[in-house]
Every structure is written in C-alpha cells, then in structure tokens.
C-alpha positions as CSV (number, residue, x, y, z in Angstrom):
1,X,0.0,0.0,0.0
2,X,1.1,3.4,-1.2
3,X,1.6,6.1,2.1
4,X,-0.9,8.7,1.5
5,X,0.7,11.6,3.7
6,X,3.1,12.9,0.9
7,X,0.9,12.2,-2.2
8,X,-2.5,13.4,-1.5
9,X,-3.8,15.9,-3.7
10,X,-7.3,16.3,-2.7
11,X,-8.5,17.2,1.1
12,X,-9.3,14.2,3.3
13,X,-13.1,13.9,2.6
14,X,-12.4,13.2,-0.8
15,X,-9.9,10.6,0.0
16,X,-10.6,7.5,-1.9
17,X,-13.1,8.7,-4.2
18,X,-12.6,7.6,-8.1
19,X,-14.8,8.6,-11.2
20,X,-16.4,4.7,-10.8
21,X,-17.8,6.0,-7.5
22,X,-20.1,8.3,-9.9
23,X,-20.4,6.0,-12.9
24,X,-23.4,4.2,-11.3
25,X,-26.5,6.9,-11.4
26,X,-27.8,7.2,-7.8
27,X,-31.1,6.0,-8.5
28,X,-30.0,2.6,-9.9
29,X,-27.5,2.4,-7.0
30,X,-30.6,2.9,-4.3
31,X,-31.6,-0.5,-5.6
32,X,-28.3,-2.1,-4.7
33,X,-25.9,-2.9,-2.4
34,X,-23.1,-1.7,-1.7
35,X,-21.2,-5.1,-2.9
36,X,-23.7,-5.5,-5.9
37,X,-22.4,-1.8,-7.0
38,X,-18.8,-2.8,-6.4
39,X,-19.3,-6.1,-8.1
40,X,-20.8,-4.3,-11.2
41,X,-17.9,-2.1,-11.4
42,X,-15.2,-5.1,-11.1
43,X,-17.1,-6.7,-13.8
44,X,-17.2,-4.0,-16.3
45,X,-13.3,-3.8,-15.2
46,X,-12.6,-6.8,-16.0
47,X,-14.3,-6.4,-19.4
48,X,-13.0,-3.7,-20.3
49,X,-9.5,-5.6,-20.2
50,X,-11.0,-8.2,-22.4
51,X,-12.0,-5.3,-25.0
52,X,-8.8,-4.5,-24.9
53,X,-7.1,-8.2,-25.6
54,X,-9.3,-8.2,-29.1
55,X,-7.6,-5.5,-30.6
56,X,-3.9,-7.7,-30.3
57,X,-1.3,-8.2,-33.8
58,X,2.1,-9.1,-34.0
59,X,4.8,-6.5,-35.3
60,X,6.9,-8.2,-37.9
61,X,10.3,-8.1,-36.3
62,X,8.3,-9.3,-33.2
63,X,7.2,-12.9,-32.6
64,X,7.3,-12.4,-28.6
65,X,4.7,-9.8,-27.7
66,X,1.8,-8.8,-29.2
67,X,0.3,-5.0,-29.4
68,X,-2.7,-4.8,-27.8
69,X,-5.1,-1.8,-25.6
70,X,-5.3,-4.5,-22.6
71,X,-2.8,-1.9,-20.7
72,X,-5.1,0.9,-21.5
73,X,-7.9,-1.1,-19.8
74,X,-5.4,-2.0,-17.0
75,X,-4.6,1.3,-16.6
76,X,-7.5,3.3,-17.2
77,X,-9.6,0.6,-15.5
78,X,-8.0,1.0,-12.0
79,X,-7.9,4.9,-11.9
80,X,-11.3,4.3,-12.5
81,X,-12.1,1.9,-9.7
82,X,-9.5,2.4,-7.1
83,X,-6.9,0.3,-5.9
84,X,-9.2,-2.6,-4.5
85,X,-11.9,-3.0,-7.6
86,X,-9.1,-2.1,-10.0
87,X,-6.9,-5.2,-8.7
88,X,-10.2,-7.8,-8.3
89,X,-11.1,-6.5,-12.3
90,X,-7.5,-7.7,-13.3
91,X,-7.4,-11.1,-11.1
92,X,-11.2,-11.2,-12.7
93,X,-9.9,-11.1,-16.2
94,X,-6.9,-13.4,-15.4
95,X,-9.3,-16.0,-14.0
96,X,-11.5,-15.8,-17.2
97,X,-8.3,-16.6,-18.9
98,X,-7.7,-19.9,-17.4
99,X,-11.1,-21.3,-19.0
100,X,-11.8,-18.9,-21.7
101,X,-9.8,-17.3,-24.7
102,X,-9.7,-13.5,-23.1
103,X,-5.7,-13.4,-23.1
104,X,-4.1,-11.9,-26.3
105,X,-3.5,-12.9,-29.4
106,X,-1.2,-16.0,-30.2
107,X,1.0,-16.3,-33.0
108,X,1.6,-19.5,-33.4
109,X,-2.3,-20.7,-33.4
110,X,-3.8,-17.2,-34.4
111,X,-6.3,-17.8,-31.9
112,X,-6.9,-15.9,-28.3
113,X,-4.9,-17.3,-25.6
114,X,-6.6,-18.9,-22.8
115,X,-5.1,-21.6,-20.3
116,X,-2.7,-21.5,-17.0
117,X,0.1,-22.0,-19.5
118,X,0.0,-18.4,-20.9
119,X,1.3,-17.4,-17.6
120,X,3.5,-20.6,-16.6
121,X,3.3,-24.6,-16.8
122,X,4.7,-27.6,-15.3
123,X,6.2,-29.8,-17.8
124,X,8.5,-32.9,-17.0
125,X,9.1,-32.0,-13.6
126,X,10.2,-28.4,-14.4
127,X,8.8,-25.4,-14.4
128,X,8.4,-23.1,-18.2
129,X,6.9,-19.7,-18.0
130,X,5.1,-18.2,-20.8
131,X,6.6,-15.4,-22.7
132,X,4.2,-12.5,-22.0
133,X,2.9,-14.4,-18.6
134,X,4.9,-11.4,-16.9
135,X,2.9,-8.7,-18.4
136,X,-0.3,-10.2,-16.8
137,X,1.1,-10.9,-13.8
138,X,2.3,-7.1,-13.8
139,X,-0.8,-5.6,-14.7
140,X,-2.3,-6.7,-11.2
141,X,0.7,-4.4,-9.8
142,X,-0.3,-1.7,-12.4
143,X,-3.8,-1.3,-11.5
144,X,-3.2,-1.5,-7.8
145,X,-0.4,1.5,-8.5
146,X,-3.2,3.5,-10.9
147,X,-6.2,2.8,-8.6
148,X,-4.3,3.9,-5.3
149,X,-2.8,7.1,-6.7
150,X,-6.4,8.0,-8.0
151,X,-7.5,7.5,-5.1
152,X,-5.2,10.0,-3.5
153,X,-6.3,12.8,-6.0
154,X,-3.7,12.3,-8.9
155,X,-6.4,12.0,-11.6
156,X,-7.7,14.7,-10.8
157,X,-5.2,17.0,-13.1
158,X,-3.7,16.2,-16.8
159,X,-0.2,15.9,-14.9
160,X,-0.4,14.1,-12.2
161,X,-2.9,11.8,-14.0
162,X,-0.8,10.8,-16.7
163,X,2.1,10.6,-14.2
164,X,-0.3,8.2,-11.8
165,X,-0.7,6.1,-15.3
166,X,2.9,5.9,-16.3
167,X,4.2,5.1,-12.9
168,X,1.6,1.8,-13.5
169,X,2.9,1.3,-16.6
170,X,6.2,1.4,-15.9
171,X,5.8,-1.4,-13.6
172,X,3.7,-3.8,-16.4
173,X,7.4,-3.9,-17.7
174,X,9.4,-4.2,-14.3
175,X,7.7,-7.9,-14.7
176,X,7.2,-8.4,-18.3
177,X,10.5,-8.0,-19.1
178,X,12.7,-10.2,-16.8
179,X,10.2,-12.8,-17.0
180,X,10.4,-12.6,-21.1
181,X,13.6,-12.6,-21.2
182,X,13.4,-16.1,-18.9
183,X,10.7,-17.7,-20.7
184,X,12.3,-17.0,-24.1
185,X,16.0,-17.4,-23.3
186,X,16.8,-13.6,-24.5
187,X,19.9,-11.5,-23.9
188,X,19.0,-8.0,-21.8
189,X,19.2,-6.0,-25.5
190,X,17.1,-8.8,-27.0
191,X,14.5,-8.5,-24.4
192,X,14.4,-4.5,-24.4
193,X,14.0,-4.9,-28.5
194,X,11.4,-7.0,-28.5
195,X,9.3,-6.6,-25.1
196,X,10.1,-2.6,-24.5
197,X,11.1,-0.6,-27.6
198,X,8.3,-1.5,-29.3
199,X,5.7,-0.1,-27.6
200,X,7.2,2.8,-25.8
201,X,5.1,5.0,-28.8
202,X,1.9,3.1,-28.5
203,X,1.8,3.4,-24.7
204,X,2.7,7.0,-24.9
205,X,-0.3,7.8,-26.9
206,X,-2.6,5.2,-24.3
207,X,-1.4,7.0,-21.7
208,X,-1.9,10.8,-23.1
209,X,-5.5,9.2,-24.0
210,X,-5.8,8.2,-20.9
211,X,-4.6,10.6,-18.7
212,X,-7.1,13.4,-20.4
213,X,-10.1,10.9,-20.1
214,X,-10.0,11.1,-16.4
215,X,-10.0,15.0,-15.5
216,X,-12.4,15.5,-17.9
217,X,-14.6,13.0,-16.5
218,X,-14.0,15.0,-13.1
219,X,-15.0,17.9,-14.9
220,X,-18.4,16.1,-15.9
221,X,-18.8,14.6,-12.6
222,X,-18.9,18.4,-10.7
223,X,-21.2,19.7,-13.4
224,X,-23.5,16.8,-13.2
225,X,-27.1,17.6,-11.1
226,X,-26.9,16.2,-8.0
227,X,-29.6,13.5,-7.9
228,X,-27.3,12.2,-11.7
C-alpha cells in the first residue's frame, strides 16, 4: 500500500473517491448494495481488459509480444475503480483466462490465448513460464499502482494523471520483461528490442488518452445535477 501523507492531492473527505464512484447513477445504486455496485464495477473492469485483448497483432520483427489496448484497460480501468476494484477487475480477467480465450492474441495458433500455460506450466518436472505471462502478472501491480494514486487525488489534473498512469505502466514492464527474457532465453538487449522498444510510442499515446479521459470525466462529474 502506497503512504498517503506525501501524495494526497485532494482534502481528506475526498480521500478514496474515483470517477467509478459516480459512474453508477444514484437511482439505480438505491436499488443495490453496496457489494452488488462494487461487483458491477469489477465486472465491467474486468471487461474492459477483455475489449482490450481483441484488438492484439504481431509486429513483424516481433514474434514475442503482441500490441494490444489490454494496458489501456489496466490502466484506465484501475484509476477508474480504485486500488481494491481495480486489482479484483485484473485477477477477474486473469481468472476468465484460465477457461476462456480473453488473453491476447497467439502467434503461433492465431487464436486468443486462454489456459494457465500463458502465464506458466509444469512440464517434466520443471517449471516453463510463458513469454508475455509477466505482463499479466504485472498488470495486477499496475492497477493496484493506478487505482491507489487515484484515489489519492492524482487524476484529478492532466499531470499528475498521466504521471499516476505511467508510474503503472512502468511497472507492467518491471515484470514483463525479466520474465520474457526467462521464458524465451533472451539477452538483456534482446529482451528490451522486442518486449520494450516497441511499444514505448503506442503506450505514450494510451497514456496521453488516458490521462485526459480522467480529468475531464472529473469535470463532468462536478457539473452533473446532484440527484445524476
């Protein structure tokens, strides 16, 4: 858990709110639970992700990792929820995955992955890992990162949203990449060229997407009439 003394930016009433607080109108929410509400939201997390893993191709020079908007999801997802519903949306969609094909595209099959095995599988007594089963693995640290620092008040302004978002991005790769370069036998240069450099401009552009979405959505939100 992230300390909250030094990185607030909004006064302590507002403390923990996020936009998905306000993305259930109050006179559907009356009907509801509290859980039912939060459940609702982890859901459409969790979709969102899976949106996210169908727009997925290879890059040429790139067998490895594919391009795909599941990060935006990740991302955007847990600024949206919060640290809590943003990390049960990811361990949601990574669940799906086990049984269904939600996970990325595959190049070898050209199908949707689905399976344990796209993370890591025990063969023959040993243990392989999958080549891109870090960056799922990471995006449960991503969305906890997002969804706490939202909940401090960072999404709130262009800056300090986008810098919430990259911080989470930044640590997709802290995993993805050590754990490619294991599961695919790479060299560190290898590994940067085909898990990092790639998509350094696509993630840019997620991000700056992204990280306008959210204080605009604030905007709406204090605009909105009060019984929304």
């Amino acid at each position: 858990m992230l300390a909250s003394s030094r990185l607030l930016r909004v006064p302590s009433d507002e403390h923990g709110l996020t936009l998905g607080d306000f993305l259930v109108p109050v006179r559907v929410g009356e009907r509801l639970s509290s859980r039912a509400r939060h459940a609702m939201l982890v859901v459409a997390g969790a979709l969102l992700i899976v949106l996210g893993a169908r727009i997925s191709f290879y890059l040429p020079t790139d067998p490895y990792v594919p391009v795909t908007l599941q990060t935006f999801g990740v991302l955007f997802g847990g600024a949206l929820l919060g640290f809590r519903r943003g990390v049960l949306a990811v361990l949601l969609y990574l669940v799906l995955g086990l049984f269904l094909p939600v996970y990325a595209l595959d190049a070898a099959s050209g199908t949707y992955r689905h399976g344990l095995d796209t993370i890591i599988a025990f063969r023959g007594g040993g243990v392989a890992l999958g080549a891109t089963g870090g960056y799922l693995v990471g995006f449960l640290l991503a969305s906890g990162i997002s969804g706490r620092l939202a909940e401090l008040g960072w999404d709130r302004r262009l800056v300090g949203s986008f810098a919430a978002l990259l911080v989470g991005d930044v640590a997709i790769y802290v995993i993805g990449l050590p754990w490619l370069s294991a599961a695919a036998h790479l060299s560190i240069g290898d590994t940067i060229a085909a898990g990092l450099t790639p998509f350094i401009v696509g993630d840019l552009a997620k991000l700056i997407v992204a990280a306008l979405l959210l204080p605009a959505g604030w905007w709406v939100v204090a605009r909105r009439p009060s019984d929304r």
